[in-house]
C-alpha positions as CSV (number, residue, x, y, z in Angstrom):
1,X,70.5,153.6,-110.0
2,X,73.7,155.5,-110.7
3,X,76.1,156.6,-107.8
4,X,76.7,160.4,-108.5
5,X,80.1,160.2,-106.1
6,X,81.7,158.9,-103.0
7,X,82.9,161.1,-100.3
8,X,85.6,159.5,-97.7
9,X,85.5,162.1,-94.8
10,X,88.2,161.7,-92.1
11,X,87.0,163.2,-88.6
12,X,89.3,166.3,-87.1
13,X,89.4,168.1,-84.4
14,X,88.8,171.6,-84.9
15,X,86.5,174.1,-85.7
16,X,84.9,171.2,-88.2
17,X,84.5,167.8,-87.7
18,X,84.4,166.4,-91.4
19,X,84.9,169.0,-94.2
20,X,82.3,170.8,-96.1
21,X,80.5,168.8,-98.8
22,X,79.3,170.5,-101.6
23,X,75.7,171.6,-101.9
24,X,73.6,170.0,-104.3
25,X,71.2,171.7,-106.6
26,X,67.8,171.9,-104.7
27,X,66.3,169.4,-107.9
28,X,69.1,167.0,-107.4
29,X,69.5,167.3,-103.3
30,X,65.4,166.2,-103.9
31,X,66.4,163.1,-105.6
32,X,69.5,162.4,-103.8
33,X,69.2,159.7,-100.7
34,X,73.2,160.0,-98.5
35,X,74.3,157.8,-96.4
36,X,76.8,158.4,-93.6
37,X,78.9,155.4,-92.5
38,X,80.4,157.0,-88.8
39,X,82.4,153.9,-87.3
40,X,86.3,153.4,-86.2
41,X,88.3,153.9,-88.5
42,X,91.9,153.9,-86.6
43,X,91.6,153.3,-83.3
44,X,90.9,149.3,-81.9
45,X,87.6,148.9,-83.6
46,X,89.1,149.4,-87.4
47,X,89.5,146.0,-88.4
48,X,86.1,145.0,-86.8
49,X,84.2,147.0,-89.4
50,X,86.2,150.9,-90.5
51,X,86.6,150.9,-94.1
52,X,85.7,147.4,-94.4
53,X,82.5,148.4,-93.5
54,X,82.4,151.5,-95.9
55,X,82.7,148.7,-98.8
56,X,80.1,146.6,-97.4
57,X,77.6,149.5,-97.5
58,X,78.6,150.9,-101.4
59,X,78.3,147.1,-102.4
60,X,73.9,147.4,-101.2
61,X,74.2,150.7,-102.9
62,X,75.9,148.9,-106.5
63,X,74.0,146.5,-105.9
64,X,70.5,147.9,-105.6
65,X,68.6,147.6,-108.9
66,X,65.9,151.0,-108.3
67,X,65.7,153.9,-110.7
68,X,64.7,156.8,-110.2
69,X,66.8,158.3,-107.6
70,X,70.8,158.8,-106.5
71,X,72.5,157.1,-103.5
72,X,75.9,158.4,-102.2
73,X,78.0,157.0,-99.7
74,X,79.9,159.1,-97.2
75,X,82.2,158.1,-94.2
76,X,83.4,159.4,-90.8
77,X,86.3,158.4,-88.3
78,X,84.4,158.8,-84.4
79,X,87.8,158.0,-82.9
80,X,85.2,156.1,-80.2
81,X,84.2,159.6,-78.3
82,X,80.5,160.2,-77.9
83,X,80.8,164.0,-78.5
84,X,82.5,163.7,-81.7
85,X,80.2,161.0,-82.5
86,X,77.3,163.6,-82.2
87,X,79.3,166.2,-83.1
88,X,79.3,164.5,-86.7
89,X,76.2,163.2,-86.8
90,X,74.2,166.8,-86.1
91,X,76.7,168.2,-88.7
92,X,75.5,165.5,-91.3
93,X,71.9,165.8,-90.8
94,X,71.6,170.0,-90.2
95,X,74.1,170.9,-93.3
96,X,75.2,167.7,-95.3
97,X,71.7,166.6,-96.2
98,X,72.6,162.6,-94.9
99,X,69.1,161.0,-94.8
100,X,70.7,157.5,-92.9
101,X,73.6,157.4,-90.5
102,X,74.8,153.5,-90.3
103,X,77.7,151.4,-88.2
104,X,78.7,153.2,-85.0
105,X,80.4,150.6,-83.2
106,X,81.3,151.7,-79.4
107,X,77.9,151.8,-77.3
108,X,78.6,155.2,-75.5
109,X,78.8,156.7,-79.2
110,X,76.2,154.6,-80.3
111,X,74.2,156.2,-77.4
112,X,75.1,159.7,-78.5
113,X,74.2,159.3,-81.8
114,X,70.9,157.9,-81.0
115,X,69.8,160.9,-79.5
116,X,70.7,163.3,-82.3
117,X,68.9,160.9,-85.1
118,X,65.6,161.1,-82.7
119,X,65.7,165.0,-82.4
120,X,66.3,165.6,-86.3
121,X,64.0,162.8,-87.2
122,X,66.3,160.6,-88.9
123,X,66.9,157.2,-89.8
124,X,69.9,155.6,-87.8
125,X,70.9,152.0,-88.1
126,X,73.0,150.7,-85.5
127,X,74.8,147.6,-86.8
128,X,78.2,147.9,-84.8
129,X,77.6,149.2,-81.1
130,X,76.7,146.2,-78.7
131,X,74.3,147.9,-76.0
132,X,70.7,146.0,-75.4
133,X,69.5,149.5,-74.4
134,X,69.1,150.8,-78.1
135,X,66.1,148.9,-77.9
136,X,65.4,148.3,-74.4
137,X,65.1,151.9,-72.3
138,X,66.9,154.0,-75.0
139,X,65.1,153.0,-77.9
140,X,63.7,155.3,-80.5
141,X,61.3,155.5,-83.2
142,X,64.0,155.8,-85.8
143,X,66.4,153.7,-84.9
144,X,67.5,150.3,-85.8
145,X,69.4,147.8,-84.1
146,X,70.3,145.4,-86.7
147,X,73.4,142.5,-85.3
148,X,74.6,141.6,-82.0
149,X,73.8,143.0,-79.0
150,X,75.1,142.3,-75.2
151,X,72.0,140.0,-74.4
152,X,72.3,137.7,-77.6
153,X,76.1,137.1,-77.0
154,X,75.5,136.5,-73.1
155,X,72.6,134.2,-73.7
156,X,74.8,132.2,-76.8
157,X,78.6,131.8,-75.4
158,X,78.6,132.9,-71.6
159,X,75.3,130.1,-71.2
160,X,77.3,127.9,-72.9
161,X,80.4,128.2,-70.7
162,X,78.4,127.7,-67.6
163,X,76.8,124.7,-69.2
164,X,80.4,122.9,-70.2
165,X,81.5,123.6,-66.7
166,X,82.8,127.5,-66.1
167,X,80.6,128.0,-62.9
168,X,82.9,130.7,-61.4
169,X,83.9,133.9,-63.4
170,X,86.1,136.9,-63.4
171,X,85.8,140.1,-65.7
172,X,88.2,141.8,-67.4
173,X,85.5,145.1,-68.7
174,X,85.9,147.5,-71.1
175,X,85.0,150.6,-69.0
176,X,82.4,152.2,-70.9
177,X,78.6,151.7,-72.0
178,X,79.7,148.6,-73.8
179,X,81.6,146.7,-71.6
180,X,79.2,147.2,-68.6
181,X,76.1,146.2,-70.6
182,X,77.9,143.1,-71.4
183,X,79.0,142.2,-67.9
184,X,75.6,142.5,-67.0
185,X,73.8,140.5,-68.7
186,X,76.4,137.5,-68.5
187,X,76.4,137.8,-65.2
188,X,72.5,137.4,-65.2
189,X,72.7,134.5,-67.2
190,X,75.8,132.9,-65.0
191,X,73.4,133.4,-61.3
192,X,70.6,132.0,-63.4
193,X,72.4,128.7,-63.5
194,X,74.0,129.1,-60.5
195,X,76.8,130.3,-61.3
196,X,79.1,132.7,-59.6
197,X,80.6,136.4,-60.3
198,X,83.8,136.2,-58.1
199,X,85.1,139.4,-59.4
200,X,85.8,141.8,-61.9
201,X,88.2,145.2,-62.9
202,X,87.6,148.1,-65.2
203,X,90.1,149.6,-67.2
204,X,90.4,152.6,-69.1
205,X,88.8,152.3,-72.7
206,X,90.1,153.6,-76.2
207,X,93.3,153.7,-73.8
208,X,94.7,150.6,-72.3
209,X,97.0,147.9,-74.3
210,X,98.7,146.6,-71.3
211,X,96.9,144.0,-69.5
212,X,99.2,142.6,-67.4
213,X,97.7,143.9,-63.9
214,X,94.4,143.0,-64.9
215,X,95.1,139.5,-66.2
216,X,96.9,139.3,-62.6
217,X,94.3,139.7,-60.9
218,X,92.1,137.6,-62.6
219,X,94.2,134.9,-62.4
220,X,94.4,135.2,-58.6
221,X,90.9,135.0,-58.6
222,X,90.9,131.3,-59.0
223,X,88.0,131.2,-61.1
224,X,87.4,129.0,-63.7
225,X,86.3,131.3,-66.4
226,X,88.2,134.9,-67.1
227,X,85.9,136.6,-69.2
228,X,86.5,139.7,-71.6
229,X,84.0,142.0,-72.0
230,X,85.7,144.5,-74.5
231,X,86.3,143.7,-78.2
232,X,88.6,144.2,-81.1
233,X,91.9,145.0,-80.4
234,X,91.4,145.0,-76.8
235,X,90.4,141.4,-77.4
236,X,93.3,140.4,-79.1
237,X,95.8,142.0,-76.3
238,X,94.0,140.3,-73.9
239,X,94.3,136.7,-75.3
240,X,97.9,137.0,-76.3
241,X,98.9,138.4,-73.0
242,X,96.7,135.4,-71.1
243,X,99.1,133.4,-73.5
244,X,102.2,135.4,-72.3
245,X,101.4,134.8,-68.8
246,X,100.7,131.0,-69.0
247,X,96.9,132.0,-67.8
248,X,95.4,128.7,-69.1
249,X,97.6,126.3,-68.0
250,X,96.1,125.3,-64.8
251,X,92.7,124.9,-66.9
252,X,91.6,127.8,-67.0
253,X,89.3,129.2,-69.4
254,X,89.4,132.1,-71.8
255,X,85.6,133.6,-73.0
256,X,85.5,136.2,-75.5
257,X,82.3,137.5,-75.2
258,X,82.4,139.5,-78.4
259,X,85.0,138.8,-80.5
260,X,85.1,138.3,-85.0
261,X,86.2,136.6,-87.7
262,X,88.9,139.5,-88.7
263,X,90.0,138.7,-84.6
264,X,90.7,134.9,-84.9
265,X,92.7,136.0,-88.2
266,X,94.6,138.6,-86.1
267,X,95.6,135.8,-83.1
268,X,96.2,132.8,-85.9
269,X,94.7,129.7,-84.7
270,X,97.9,128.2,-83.0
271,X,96.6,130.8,-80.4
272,X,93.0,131.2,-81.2
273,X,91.8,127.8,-81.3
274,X,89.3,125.9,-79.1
275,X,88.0,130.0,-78.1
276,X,84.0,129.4,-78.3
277,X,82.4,132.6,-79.6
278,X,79.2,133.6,-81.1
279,X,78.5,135.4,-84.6
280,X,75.6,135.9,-86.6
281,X,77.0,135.4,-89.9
282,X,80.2,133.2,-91.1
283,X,81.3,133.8,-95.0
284,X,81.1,129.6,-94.8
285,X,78.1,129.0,-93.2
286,X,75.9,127.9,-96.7
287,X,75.6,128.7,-100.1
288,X,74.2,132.2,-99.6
289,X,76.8,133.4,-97.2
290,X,79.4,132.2,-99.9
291,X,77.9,134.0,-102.5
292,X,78.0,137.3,-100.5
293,X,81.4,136.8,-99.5
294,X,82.8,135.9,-103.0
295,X,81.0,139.2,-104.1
296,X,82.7,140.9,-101.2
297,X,86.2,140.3,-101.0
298,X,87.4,142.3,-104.0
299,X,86.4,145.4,-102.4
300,X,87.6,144.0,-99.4
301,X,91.3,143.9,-100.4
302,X,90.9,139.9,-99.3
303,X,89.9,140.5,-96.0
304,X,86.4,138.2,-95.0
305,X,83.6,139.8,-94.0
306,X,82.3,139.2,-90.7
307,X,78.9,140.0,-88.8
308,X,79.8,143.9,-88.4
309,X,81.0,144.5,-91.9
310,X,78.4,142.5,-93.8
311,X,75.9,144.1,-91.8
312,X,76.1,147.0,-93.4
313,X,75.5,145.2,-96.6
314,X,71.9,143.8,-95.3
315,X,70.5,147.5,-93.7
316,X,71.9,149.2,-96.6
317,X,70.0,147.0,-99.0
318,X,67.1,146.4,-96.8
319,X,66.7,150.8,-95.9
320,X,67.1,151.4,-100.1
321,X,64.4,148.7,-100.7
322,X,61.9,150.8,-97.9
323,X,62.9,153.9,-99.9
324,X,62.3,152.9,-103.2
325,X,58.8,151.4,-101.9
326,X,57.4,154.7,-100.4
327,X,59.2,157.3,-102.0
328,X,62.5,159.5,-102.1
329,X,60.7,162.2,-101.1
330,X,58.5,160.7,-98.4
331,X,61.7,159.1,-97.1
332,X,63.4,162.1,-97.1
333,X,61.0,163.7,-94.8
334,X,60.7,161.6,-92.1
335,X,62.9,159.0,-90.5
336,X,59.9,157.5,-88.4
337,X,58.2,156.7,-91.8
338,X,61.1,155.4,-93.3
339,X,61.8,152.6,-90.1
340,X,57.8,152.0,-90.0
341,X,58.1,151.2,-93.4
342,X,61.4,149.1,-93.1
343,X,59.8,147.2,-89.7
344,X,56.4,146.5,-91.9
345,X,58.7,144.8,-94.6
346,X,60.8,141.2,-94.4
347,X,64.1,141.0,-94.6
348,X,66.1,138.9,-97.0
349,X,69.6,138.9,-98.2
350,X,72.4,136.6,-98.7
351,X,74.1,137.4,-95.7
352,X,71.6,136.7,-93.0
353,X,68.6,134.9,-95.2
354,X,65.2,135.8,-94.2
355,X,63.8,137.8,-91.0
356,X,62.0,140.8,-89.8
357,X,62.3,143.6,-87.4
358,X,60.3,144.2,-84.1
359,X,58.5,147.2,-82.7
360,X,61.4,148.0,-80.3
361,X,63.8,148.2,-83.4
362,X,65.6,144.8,-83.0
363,X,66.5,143.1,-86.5
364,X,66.1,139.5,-85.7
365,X,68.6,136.7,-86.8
366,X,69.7,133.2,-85.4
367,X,72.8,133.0,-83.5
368,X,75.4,130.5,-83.9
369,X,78.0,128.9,-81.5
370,X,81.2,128.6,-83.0
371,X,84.3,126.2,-81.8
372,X,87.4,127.9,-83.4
373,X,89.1,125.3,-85.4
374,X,92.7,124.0,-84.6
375,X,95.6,124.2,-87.4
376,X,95.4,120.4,-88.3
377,X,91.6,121.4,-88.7
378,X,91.9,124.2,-91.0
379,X,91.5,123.4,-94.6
380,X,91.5,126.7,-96.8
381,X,92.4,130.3,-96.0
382,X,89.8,131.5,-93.3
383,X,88.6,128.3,-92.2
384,X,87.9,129.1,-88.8
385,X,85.2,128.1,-87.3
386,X,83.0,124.9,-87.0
387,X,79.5,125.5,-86.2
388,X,78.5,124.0,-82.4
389,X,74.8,124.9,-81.6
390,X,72.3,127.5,-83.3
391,X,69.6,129.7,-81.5
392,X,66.6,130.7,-83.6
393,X,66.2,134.2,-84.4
394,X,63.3,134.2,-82.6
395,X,64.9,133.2,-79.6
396,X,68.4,134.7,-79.6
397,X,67.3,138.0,-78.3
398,X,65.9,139.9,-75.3
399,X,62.4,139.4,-75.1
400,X,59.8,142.0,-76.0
401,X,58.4,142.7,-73.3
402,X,61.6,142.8,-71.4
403,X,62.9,145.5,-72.5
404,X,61.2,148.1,-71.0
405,X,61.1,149.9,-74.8
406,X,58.2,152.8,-74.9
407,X,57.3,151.6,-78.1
408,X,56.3,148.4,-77.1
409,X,52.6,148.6,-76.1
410,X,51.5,146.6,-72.8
């Protein structure tokens, strides 16, 4: 396979959300499969996944030994607002001939452009927004979600913070799709062991970097657990302020409920360390992981991948192998063929080994528990992380029948 070019596309406001791309000849738009990466690319999500996950996604492309048809790679800043989300999305599919829109972190855009893949009958694989409800009540024949979602990282780190003690909990919540779906199901899991919710406040999401009232209150809380259910940069604020205001000195304890590799790096582990978090991938985790990683980081600019970014490595590779096994022009005309064919198939790559994807659209992959490491622990750059506890891929998610997904017969 040969890539015929590669299109960065910044998001405006106007009249135009991306800028025309050319037309192809009809006998090369035939044989011509584009994907659109739509994700954050400079607002608090960016270093999450943004252009980091652009590189992940043309490395499946290089990567993918098929003949016979063209792959390029396109890219779109959703500034985290559902309607230019959508906006971009209907603009790819109707005029820009994208057959696979991938990323979209932030779960009220995810939402968005979940609808608009469903009416146009195209593929959309979700590996950055956290809502269980892409496969739960919102699922869709064409979409997949393929990491993390608000269940997974409730069941891994908030369980494991009531278990080590943290029976009483305050929330600090992203005020959007995201950061509700999140305080939800931890606080399921906390009353499930008899835990208690003693409080939580909302603030405004892309807009808040000042944390001080809200860290305030949950300190006056008195519970033992302040939880955040936000991520990226919003994460990082919120732990350096906690820091700032002495927060954790009276025991207290800090749980990120979503937070990444590129995060830890951000805070340094003088302030990062002892955080328990849960990712589905770590660039150290075994030899497979390292080999992705060391294949990575060159078009990476040095920066490791974590679950987000490499992500878009595996669907990538994993959507071009269902393409090259039915057809470019088969895949071209439907997106509910194209996810048929991807669920009927295993997955296997370097970054998350072996697995498959169920009829509600969830791509299934352990979990792991991670400690992050002190200084005096910390051996090599990006040595984060030690590995505390592991849940099976076939445990680590909602299950089926929970969901209440319409494609999941009774």
């Amino acid at each position: 396979m040969r890539m015929t070019r590669r299109g960065v596309l910044a998001a405006s406001v106007g009249a135009s959300l991306t800028p025309m791309l050319p037309r192809l000849p009809q006998a090369q738009a035939a044989d011509t499969i584009r994907i659109g990466v739509l994700n954050d690319q400079s607002g608090p999500y960016r270093d999450i996944s943004g252009p980091y996950g652009v590189a992940c996604t043309q490395m499946a492309v290089d990567e993918f030994a098929a003949n016979g048809f063209r792959v390029e790679v396109i890219s779109a800043d959703h500034q985290n607002k559902p309607d230019v989300g959508a906006s971009i999305a209907r603009q790819w599919y109707d005029r820009d001939g994208v057959d696979m829109i991938i990323d979209v972190p932030t779960s009220s855009v995810g939402l968005a452009v979940n609808q608009v893949a469903r009416e146009k009958n195209k593929v959309y694989i979700n590996t950055g927004a956290a809502t269980s409800d892409l496969t739960g009540v919102q699922c869709t024949p064409v979409t997949i979600a393929w990491m993390y979602d608000t269940y997974m990282l409730a069941k891994s780190t908030g369980a494991a913070m009531v278990r080590a003690g943290g029976d009483s909990w305050f929330f600090v919540t992203a005020d959007y799709a995201f950061g509700h779906a999140l305080e939800r199901d931890t606080t399921a899991f906390i009353k499930a062991a008899n835990g208690r919710v003693l409080g939580s406040v909302r603030y405004p999401f892309p807009s808040t970097s000042d944390f001080s009232s809200f860290l305030v209150q949950a300190q006056a809380s008195g519970a033992k657990v302040i939880a955040f259910a936000n991520a990226g940069a919003d994460t990082v604020n919120c732990i350096k302020q906690a820091a700032e205001f002495g927060v954790t000195q009276h025991g207290t304890k800090l749980a990120a409920l979503l937070m990444f590799l590129s995060d830890v790096h951000a805070l340094g582990l003088q302030a990062a360390q002892g955080l328990i978090l849960t990712e589905s991938f770590y660039w150290d985790l075994n030899d497979r992981t390292r080999a992705v990683t060391r294949r990575a980081l060159p078009r990476l600019s040095g920066v490791y991948p974590n679950m987000a970014s490499i992500a878009d490595y595996s669907a990538t590779l994993h959507y071009l192998k269902a393409v090259a096994d039915m057809g470019v022009k088969a895949a071209k005309a439907s997106g509910v063929d194209v996810v048929n064919r991807m669920k009927a198939m295993p997955t296997d790559d370097d970054a998350f080994g072996p697995g498959r994807i169920r009829e509600d659209g969830r791509k299934l992959c352990p979990s792991y528990l991670f400690e992050v490491k002190t200084p005096g622990e910390s051996s090599k750059p990006w040595d984060y992380y030690k590995l505390i506890g592991t849940t099976p891929a076939e445990e680590a998610f909602r299950p089926l029948d929970k969901g209440n997904c319409p494609l999941v017969k009774a």
